[in-house]
C-alpha angles and dihedrals in degrees: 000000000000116000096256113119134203076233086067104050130091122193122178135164113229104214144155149120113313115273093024085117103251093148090050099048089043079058094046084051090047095051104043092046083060093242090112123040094214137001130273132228132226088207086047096048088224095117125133090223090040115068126119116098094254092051097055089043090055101029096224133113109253106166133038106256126200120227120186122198133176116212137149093003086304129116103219108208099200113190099197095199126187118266085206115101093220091068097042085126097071083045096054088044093055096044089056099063108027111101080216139033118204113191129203131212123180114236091221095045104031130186100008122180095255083055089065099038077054088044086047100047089053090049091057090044088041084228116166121240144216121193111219111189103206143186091042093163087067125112105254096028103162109176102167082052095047087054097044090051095038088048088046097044090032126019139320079229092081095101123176115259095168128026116196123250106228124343139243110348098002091044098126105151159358135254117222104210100184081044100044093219135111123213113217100195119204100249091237095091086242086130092237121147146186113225111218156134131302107275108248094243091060107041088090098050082047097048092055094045085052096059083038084066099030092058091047100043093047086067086070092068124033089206097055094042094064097041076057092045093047084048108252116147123257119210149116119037091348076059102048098043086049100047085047095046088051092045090057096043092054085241100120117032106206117220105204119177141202144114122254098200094059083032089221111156101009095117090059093053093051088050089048083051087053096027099051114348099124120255129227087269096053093056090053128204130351135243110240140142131255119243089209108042108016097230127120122278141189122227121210118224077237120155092201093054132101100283114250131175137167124225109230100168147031123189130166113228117204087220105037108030117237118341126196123208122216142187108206119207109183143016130016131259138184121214084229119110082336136121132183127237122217101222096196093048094027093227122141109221121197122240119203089168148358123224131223096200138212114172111313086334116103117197107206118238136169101214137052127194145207094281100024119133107187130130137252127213130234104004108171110201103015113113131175118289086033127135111228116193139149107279113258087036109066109118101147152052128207118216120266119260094250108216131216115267114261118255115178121062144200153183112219120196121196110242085218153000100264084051088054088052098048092041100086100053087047095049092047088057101043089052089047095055095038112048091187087075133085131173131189132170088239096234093210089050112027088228122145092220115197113189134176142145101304133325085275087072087030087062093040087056107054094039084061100050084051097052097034096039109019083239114154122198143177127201145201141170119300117255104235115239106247129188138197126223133172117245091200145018131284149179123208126167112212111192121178110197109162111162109175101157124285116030110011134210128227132163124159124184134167113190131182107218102203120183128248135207125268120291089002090115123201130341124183118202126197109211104155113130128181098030097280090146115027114244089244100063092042099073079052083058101059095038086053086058096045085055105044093046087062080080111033118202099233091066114342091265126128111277112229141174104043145112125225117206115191096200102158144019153139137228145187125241094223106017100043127107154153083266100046092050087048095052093050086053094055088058092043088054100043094050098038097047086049084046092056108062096267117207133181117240125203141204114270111196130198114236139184119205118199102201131167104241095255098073105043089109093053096050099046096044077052091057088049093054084048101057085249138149124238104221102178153304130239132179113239088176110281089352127075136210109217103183117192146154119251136170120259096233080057093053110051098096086031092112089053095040092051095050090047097044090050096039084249095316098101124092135172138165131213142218139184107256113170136297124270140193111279114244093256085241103059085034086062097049089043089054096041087054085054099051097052095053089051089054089047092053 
């Protein structure tokens, strides 16, 4: 066993909304931590975090990317996730397993909506948070804003650690409260920096931050909280544990400052995330399932114990092959004369590294520990959300990431036919590699529907597919999956005599078609008395209306929500069959569906909208444009949450339409809810649509 210990690591998830500056404060860490000689820029494409080709086309953060840093004795695990909602996925991920989450919040835009998808995502991980206020040298920085707005939407525990010297273009430094000690930085970006005291304008703003801290991280030790409350003072290593102990706890937010560009108070930050970012052992054991009982478990950050990981990620890189990230949460294992086992699928994969990774760079190493996050290269069968162990020992599972529901669709269409070919093993190994996504052949409308987070992952996708697999689509809009139903009841006979010489054929049903109610599918029901019907054509008859209402005659949509009784009939000793039965119900079902006031249903979806007050009003008046319901409202500090019920065929550009209408603030999520009758106006275009493609087959 090597000397590393789970004490000494630091894991944290960067996260916030798009444009806050996390890639360039992930540079800024980089650089003054010596690991880089001079900064990236987003603009430039010359990032760390950045660096797949459509990244640095776009200048956005797509993927999640994995920087590792050594400072102070301590090995930093930083997870630079995308701000953009159509990349949330990569943010939850790295949430999960992160043992931090530090948060940032621009000092010019405040509290945004990604900022609280990313608030949200840490509560249910109960994941603890600092807040981190960047870009401070902007015009319109506005700190002591940001931290009213982040203590009313949040918490009133984001408290402030640091306060900024200066703002916008005179911001020059921080103030350490716990420290006492204020950082005046040279304005060349250099990183350089004066220790001193607390300037004399600000000691009493300090002072009162301090005793802000003090109260709340007394509460973390009995002892020491009396010793407060009798005044004595609290400070040097009974301060520390207990602020630690408080940021782990959630009980202290901490509320850091700084600005990336001018790369003024990075280096204090890197020293808090050494200094007090919880280890694996604060954070204590982890919630898992057993293998053997089924019941829940708790896994110790233990390095003697059997070793367990979960895999988070999965990215193909053109160099490498495949790599599969991984958190690991107990035990310890070499690369050496060792394999894995996948404990969901019961594989063993084979390990030749591990990688400590920075960017696309992997440094090589043997061993692995309790609160480790590296990659390994070439795992066959582990996928993300799987539990990787040493075989023998694998006794539990971790939940699954559970990934935001896709909600923007498309029908992709294969340019060729080599494309065709080559469509199914890349999109095997895009889904593979981006768990947001999903794609089906729709069985009710033949459509490959491809569906992610908003066009913006839709084009990256397929972008990627182009350049990795030489696979060429086109898309369209989706067809939506309509159904047909009967609104009241009907009798048809349906009666096949065909004699044409030789063998005949005769087959005679009468069926009465009832409707159901909604979403109670199909029931067959077998009347015939007196054997009008022999008991062996009548299972040909059901089986011929299964079938036929796959196509409805209304529209050519599946018919639900009815009952069929076959309640008479008549047969033929010699001509009659199975095929003939089933041909005289064909005829039964299309003139008996058309008899009962036949009507098209649709798809009505449940959607939540996240919107900054400002443009409720827009977004309801654009529900109402839509057909669609209006459910409910509720406050989540500046943003509401506008919740209604909208048809499918109105949804499918929502994505696109809400960006644009909220200037990109604006987020919602969709799920299936239950089918409804079609407006007759709309029902008539949609069948006369029907009826034209038929003409032109």
């Amino acid at each position: 066993m090597g000397s590393r210990q789970p004490e000494n690591t630091r894991s944290f998830a960067l996260v916030a909304h798009g444009g806050a500056g996390k890639t360039a404060l992930a540079e800024a860490m980089l650089f003054d931590n010596g690991q880089i000689s001079r900064m990236g820029k987003t603009e430039s494409g010359n990032t760390v975090s950045d660096f797949s080709s459509e990244e640095q086309k776009r200048q956005i953060s797509i993927s999640a990317s994995l920087l590792t840093l050594e400072r102070g004795g301590k090995l930093l695990f930083a997870l630079d996730a995308p701000g953009f909602a159509d990349f949330t996925g990569e943010m939850s991920a790295a949430i999960r397993v992160a043992d931090a989450t530090l948060l940032l919040v621009s000092a010019v835009g405040g509290v945004e909506v990604q900022t609280g998808r990313a608030w949200e995502y840490a509560a249910e991980n109960d994941a603890p948070v600092v807040f981190y206020i960047s870009k401070m040298d902007r015009e319109n920085a506005d700190f002591a804003k940001v931290l009213a707005d982040v203590k009313e939407q949040f918490s009133n525990n984001a408290l402030p650690v640091f306060l900024p010297i200066g703002a916008e273009a005179s911001f020059k430094g921080v103030v350490d409260v716990l420290k006492g000690k204020s950082y005046v930085y040279a304005q060349d970006g250099s990183g350089k920096f004066t220790e001193g005291d607390v300037p004399a304008d600000m000691a009493d703003a300090a002072s009162a931050a301090k005793e802000a801290l003090v109260e709340a991280a007394v509460e973390m030790d009995d002892a020491l909280m009396e010793r407060y409350l009798e005044g004595e003072p609290v400070g040097g290593d009974d301060l520390t544990r207990v602020v630690r102990t408080a940021i782990a706890k959630r009980r202290i937010l901490p509320v850091l400052t700084g600005s990336a560009a001018t790369n003024v108070g990075v280096h204090q930050l890197l020293d808090f995330i050494v200094e007090y970012f919880p280890s694996p052992l604060d954070r204590g054991p982890t919630k898992a399932e057993s293998t053997d009982k089924g019941a829940a478990v708790e896994v110790a950050p233990d390095v003697s114990a059997p070793f367990s990981a979960l895999c988070f990620k999965v990215m193909v890189d053109p160099y490498v092959g495949k790599l599969s990230f991984i958190r690991v949460y107990s035990g310890t294992l070499s690369s050496e004369g060792n394999n894995i086992y996948n404990v969901k699928k019961g594989d063993d994969e084979r390990i030749s590294t591990f990688k400590f990774m920075t960017g696309k760079e992997g440094k090589d190493v043997k061993e692995v520990i309790a609160g480790d996050i590296v990659a390994i290269p070439k795992l066959q069968s582990t996928k993300v959300g799987h539990t990787l162990a040493t075989k023998g020992a694998a006794t539990c599972l971790y939940p699954h990431i559970e990934f935001p529901l896709p909600v923007y669709s498309v029908a992709v269409i294969a340019k060729t036919r080599a494309d065709e070919d080559k469509l199914g093993n890349a999109i095997t190994k895009t889904l593979e590699e981006d768990r947001s996504l999903t794609f089906e052949k729709n069985p009710e409308t033949h459509d490959n529907v491809l569906s992610g987070m908003g066009d913006l992952h839709i084009d990256i996708v397929l972008a990627k597919m182009k350049e990795r697999y030489g696979v060429e689509l086109d898309t369209r809009t989706p067809q939506v999956p309509y159904r047909e139903t009967i609104k009241k009841t009907s009798e048809a006979q349906g009666k096949h005599k065909k004699q044409s010489g030789g063998h005949g054929q005769y087959g005679d049903v009468s069926i009465r078609y009832i409707p159901l109610e909604r979403g109670a599918g199909f029931e067959f029901v077998d009347k015939i008395v007196g054997g009008a019907i022999p008991k062996n054509y009548i299972p040909a008859v059901e089986k011929g209306l299964r079938e036929y209402m796959e196509k409805g005659p209304l529209a050519g949509f599946p018919v639900v929500d009815f009952k069929a009784e076959l309640y008479f009939g008549s047969y033929h000793d010699v001509d009659s069959s199975e095929m003939s039965f089933k041909l005289a119900t064909r005829l039964s079902f299309k003139k008996g569906i058309l008899d009962a006031s036949p009507v098209l249903l649709e798809p009505i979806m449940n959607v939540e909208v996240i919107v900054p007050d400002q443009y409720m009003g827009d977004v309801m008046g654009d529900f109402n444009s839509r057909r669609g319901r209006i459910m409910g409202m509720e406050a989540r500090g500046r943003l509401q949450v506008v919740k209604a019920q909208v048809p499918l065929a109105e949804m499918f550009r929502y994505a696109i339409i809400l960006r644009s209408m909220t200037s990109g603030q604006g987020n919602f999520s969709m799920a299936p809810s239950h089918y409804e009758e079609v407006p007759s106006d709309i029902a008539k275009k949609v069948i006369a649509a029907h009826k034209q493609e038929e003409e032109e087959e």
